[in-house]
N, C-alpha and C positions, 0 to 999 in steps of 0.2 A: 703417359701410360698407354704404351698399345693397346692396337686390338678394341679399345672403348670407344664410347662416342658420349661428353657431356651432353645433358639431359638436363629441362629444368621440369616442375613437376605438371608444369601445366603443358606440357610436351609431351607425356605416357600412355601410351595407347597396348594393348595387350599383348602386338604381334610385336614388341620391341624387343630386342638380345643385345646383350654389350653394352649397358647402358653404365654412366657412371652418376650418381646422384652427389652432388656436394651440399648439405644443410646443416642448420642447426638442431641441436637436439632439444626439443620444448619440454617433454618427459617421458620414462620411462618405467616398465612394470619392475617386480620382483620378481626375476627369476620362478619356473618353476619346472621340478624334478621327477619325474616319474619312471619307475620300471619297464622295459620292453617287453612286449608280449612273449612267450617262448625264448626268455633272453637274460643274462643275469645284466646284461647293463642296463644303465642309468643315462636318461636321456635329460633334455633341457630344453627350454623356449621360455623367451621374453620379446617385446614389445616396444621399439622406439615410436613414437612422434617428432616427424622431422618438420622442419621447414625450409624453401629458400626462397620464398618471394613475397610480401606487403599482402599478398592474397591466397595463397596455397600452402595446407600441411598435408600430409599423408601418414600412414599409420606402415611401418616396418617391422613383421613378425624373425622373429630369428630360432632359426633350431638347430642342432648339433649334440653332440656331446656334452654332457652333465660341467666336464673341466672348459670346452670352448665357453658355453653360455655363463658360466662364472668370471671366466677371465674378460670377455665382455661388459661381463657389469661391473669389472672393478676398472676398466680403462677406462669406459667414457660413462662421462659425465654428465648433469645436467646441464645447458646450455655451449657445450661442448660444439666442436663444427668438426663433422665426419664425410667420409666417402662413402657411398655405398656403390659394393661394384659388383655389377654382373646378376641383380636380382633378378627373380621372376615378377613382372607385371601380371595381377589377378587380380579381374574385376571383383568389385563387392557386388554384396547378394542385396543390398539396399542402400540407395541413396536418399533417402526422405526420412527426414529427422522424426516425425508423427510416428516410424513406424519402431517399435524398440524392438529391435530381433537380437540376437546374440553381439554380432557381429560389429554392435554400435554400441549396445547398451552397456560393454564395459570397457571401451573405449574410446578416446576422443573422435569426434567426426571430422571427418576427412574434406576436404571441399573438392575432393576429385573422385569418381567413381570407379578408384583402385585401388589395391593397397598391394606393400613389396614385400616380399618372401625369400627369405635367403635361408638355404640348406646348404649345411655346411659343406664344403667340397666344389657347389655349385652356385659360389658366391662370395663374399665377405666383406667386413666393413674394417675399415683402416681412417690412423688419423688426417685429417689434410692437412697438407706440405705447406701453406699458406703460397701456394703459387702464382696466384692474384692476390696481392697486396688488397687494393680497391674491392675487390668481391668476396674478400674474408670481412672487410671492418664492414659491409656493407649486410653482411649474414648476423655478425656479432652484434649490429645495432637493431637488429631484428627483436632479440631479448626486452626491447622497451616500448615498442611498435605494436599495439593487439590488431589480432587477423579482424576481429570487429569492433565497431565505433565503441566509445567511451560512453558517448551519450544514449548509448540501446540500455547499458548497465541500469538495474530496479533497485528501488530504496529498501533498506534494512526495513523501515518501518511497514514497508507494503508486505512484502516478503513474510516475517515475523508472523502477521497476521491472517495469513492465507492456510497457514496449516495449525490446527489448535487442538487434535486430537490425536490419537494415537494410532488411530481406524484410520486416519486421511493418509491419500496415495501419497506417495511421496515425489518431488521436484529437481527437475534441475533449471537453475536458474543462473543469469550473469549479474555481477554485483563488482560496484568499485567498494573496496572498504581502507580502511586503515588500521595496521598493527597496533592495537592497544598495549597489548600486556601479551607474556607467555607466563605460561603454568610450565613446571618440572613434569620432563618426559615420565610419566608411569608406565606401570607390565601389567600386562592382563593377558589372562589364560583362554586361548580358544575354544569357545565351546565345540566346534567341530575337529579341530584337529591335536587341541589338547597342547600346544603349543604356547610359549610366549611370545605376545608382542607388544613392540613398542608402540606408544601414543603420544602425542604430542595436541594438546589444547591451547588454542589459542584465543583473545576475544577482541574483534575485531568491533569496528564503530562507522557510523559515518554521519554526515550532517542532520541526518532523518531521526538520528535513534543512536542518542552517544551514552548508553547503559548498557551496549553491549551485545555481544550475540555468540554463543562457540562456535567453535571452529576444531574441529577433530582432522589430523593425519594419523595416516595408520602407513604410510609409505616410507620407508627408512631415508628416502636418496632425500625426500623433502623434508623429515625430520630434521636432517643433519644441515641441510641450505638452510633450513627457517633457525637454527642454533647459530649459525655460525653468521647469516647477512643481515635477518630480519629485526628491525630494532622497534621497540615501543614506541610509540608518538609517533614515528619517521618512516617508516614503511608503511608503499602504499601499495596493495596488491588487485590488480584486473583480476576475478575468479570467472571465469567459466566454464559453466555447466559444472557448476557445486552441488551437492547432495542438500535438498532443504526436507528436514522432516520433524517431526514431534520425537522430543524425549522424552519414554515412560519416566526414566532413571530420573530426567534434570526437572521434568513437569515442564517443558520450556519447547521453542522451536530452537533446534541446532542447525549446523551446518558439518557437512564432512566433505572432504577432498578423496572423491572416490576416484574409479578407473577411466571415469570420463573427462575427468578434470584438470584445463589448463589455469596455469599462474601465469600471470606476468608481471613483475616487479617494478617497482616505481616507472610506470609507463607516462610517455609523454603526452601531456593535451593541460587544457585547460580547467579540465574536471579534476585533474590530480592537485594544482595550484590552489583551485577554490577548495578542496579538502583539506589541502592544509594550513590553509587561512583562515579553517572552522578551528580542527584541533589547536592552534594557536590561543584558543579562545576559552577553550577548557579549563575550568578552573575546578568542577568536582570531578574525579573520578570512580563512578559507582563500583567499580571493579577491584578498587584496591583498599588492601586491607585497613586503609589509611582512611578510609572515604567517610569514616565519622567523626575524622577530627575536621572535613572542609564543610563545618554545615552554615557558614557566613552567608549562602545564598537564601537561606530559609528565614525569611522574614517573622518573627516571633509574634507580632501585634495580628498577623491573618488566622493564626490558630486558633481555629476557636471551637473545633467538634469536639465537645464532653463525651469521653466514653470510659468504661469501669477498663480494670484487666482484664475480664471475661471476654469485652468486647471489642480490645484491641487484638486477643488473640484470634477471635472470630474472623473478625476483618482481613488477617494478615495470612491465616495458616486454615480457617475452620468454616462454616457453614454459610459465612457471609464474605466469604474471600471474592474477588474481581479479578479482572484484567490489569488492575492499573500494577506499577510496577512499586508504587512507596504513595503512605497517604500521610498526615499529623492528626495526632489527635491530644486533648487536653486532659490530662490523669489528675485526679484529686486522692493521692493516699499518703502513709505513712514513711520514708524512707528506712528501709530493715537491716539493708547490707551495705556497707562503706567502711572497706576494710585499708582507711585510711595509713596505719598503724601497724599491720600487720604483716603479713607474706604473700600477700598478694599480687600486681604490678600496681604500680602508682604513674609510673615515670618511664616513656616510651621516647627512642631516639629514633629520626628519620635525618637521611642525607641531604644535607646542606643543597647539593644538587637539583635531584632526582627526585626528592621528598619520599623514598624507598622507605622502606621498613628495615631499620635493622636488629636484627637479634640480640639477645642481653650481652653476648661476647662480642660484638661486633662494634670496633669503632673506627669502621670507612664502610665505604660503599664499594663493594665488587665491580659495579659497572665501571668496564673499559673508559668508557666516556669522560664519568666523574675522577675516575683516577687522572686522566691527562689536564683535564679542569684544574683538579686542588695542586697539580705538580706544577703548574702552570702559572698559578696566580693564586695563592691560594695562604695563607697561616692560619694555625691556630687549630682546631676541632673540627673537623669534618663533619660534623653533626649536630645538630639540634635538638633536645628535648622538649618533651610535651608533657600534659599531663593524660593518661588514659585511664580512666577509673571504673572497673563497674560496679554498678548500683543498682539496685533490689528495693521495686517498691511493691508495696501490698495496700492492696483494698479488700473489704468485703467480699468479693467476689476471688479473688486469687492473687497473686504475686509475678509481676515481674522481673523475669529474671535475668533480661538479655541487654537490658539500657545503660550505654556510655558515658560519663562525663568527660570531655574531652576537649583540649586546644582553647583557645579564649575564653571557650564560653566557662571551662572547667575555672580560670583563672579569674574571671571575674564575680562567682559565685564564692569562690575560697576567699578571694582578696589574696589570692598568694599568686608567685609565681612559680614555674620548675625550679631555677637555681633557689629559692628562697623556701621550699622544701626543702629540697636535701640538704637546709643550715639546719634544720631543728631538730632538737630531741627527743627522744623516744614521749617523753614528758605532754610536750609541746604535743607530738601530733595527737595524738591520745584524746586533747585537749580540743583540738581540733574539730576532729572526728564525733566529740560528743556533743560538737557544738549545732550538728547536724545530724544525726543518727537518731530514730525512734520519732523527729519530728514529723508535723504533717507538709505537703509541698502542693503547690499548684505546680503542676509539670508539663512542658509542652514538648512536645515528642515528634522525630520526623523517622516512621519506620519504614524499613525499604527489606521488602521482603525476599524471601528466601528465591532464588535463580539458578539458570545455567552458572553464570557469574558471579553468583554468591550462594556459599556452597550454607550458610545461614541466615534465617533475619537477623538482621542490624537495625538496634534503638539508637537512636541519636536524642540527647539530652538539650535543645534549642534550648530551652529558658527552664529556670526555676525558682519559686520563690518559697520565702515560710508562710504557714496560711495555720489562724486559730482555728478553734471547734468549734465557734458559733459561724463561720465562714463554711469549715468543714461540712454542717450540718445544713447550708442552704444551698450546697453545691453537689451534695450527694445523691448519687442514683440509682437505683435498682432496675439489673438487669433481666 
């Protein structure tokens, strides 16, 4: 290319002209439109973060026309490898992270004390030609390389508990985490500009604190990357300079991927390996909706705190609620609801695979994965049933109405199994049902209360037995 002279970033000095930048693109804003002063047109600007070296990104403003700055954001991409050619070099107004002035505080920081300007006419960006074989796969492997160590990255659990109010400032922090789970992209209406936008929830985990933490985008280009690459259990994401603050909404600390925010996707080190040598290990997942049938780890003989329904509510939702995230407690009441027989659900199927959840019409699993699985190696039913039951107990004091019976422990209380339900008759279950309905139960419970990540309390039904009324009456408590 005449007339240029390649440039790397740690090479930009203010008095440069003709320079030609070749990086990666780390991310980018969304486009934004405004009217000209005295003018009926429509102008644009947005915002790349490049990189091209193991130590150096810089931040690139773009302005032009309403149609140039769209055609821009529909060519390149995120982690895209462009030229930028013929910018203006313009010092920043602050290099010191301590100081949050405009010009940082919704943007990534720079590690050079400039940033590049292209107006349209006197400037532009174009794709590279891949003209150096070795100096493109060497930008491209950049994508897995973070500009800072692994080990600077802070634990969920530290994090989590530095912010617990709604009044507290809010943070930006670097964190290695792991893709748990995604939530279905929702709309929500701006309150300033009356707009819809997309969001995208995700709950990430790490060895410190595997019950989770949100994770909110509100940026389309990452919406559609985290849809289309990011998988549960297996992605592992470098965040820095994440938004950490209190959610009035969740009661909870969240996470959001604002304008200062880089990702880097399964980056390489050693901290990535041991992460996932944790999640390996995972056998409950508090996050899914599934997470009451895995209560094998809740040892049933350690329960032993007697408390009424008054007091389990107390504990979990009301005036004596905590920090902790799930406690057990022992119920002594009536069983009122067990709509063994009825229309209820009884009988819940999850993927052979994945242990998914699937709906009453559903008999596979969507996920990519498990499709290539059962096509693979696979006869017979792609799914497994369970039992999910809910059950309503009542004491003196009130009713419970939110507690599971569920997975072994449901089976071993019935003496039945899934398939050895759905053989019986209408008769039979009736029969069932009465066999345990309106009695008294010693009940030990693991509740795991309401979250970011769980958008309800969840009772877990660990053990239950039948218990008389001279039992009843030396185990009873007024609260």
């Amino acid at each position: 290319m005449t007339g240029v002279a390649p440039k790397k970033i740690a090479e930009l000095n203010a008095e440069l002209r003709n320079a030609l930048i070749t990086a990666i693109i780390l991310t980018k804003t969304t486009p934004k439109t405004f009217l000209v002063r005295d003018s009926p047109e429509f102008r644009g600007v947005m915002s790349f973060t490049l990189r091209d070296s193991k130590r150096h990104i810089i931040n690139c403003k773009v302005w032009g026309t309403k149609e140039l700055v769209a055609e821009y954001n529909r060519k390149f991409k995120i982690y895209d490898i462009i030229d930028v050619i013929t910018p203006s070099v313009v010092p920043t107004l602050v290099h010191d992270k301590s100081t949050l002035v405009d010009n940082v505080r919704f943007q990534p920081l720079s590690t050079v004390p400039f940033s590049l300007v292209l107006n349209e006419g006197q400037g532009r960006l174009d794709t590279n030609n891949c003209r150096d074989m070795d100096a493109f796969r060497e930008l491209h492997n950049l994508r897995r390389v973070p500009h800072k160590p692994l080990c600077s990255a802070l634990k969920l659990q530290d994090v989590r508990c530095a912010v617990k109010e709604s009044s507290a400032k809010e943070q930006f922090v670097d964190l290695l985490v792991l893709v748990a789970a995604q939530r279905p992209v929702k709309e929500v209406r701006s309150k300033r500009s009356g707009e819809m936008l997309s969001c995208l929830e995700l709950i990430v985990i790490d060895s410190s604190y595997s019950d989770g933490v949100m994770l909110s985008i509100w940026q389309a280009d990452w919406i559609l990357r985290a849809q289309q690459y990011w998988e549960g259990m297996h992605t592992v994401l470098h965040l820095i300079e994440v938004k950490l603050a209190f959610s009035e909404f969740y009661k909870s600390t969240t996470l959001t991927f604002s304008g200062r925010t880089l990702v880097y996707e399964n980056p390489i080190g050693a901290e990535v390996d041991a992460l996932m040598q944790f999640a390996a290990t995972i056998t409950t997942k508090p996050w899914d909706s599934l997470a009451y049938t895995m209560n094998s780890q809740v040892d049933a003989a350690e329960i032993k705190t007697q408390m009424t329904v008054k007091q389990l509510y107390a504990r979990a939702e009301g005036e004596l609620k905590d920090d902790k995230e799930q406690f057990t407690a022992v119920v002594y009441a009536m069983l009122t609801h067990f709509d063994f027989d009825g229309t209820g659900q009884v009988i819940s199927r999850r993927c052979k695979s994945c242990h998914s959840l699937l709906t009453r019409n559903q008999n596979e699993c969507d996920a990519p994965k498990c499709q290539l699985e059962f096509s693979l190696n696979h006869d017979g039913a792609q799914y497994e049933s369970f039992f999910n039951i809910n059950v309503q107990f009542s004491d003196h004091t009130g009713t419970l109405v939110e507690a599971r019976l569920s997975g072994a422990i449901a089976e071993r209380v019935l003496a039945l199994t899934p398939n050895e339900y759905q053989t019986l008759s209408e008769h039979e279950k009736a029969q069932c049902k009465w066999k345990f309905l309106m009695d008294y139960f010693e009940v030990k419970l693991l509740v795991r209360k309401e979250s970011a990540v769980r958008r309800q309390m969840s009772v877990i039904v660990v053990d239950m037995r039948v218990i008389q009324i001279p039992e009843l009456a030396e185990k009873i408590c007024v609260f």
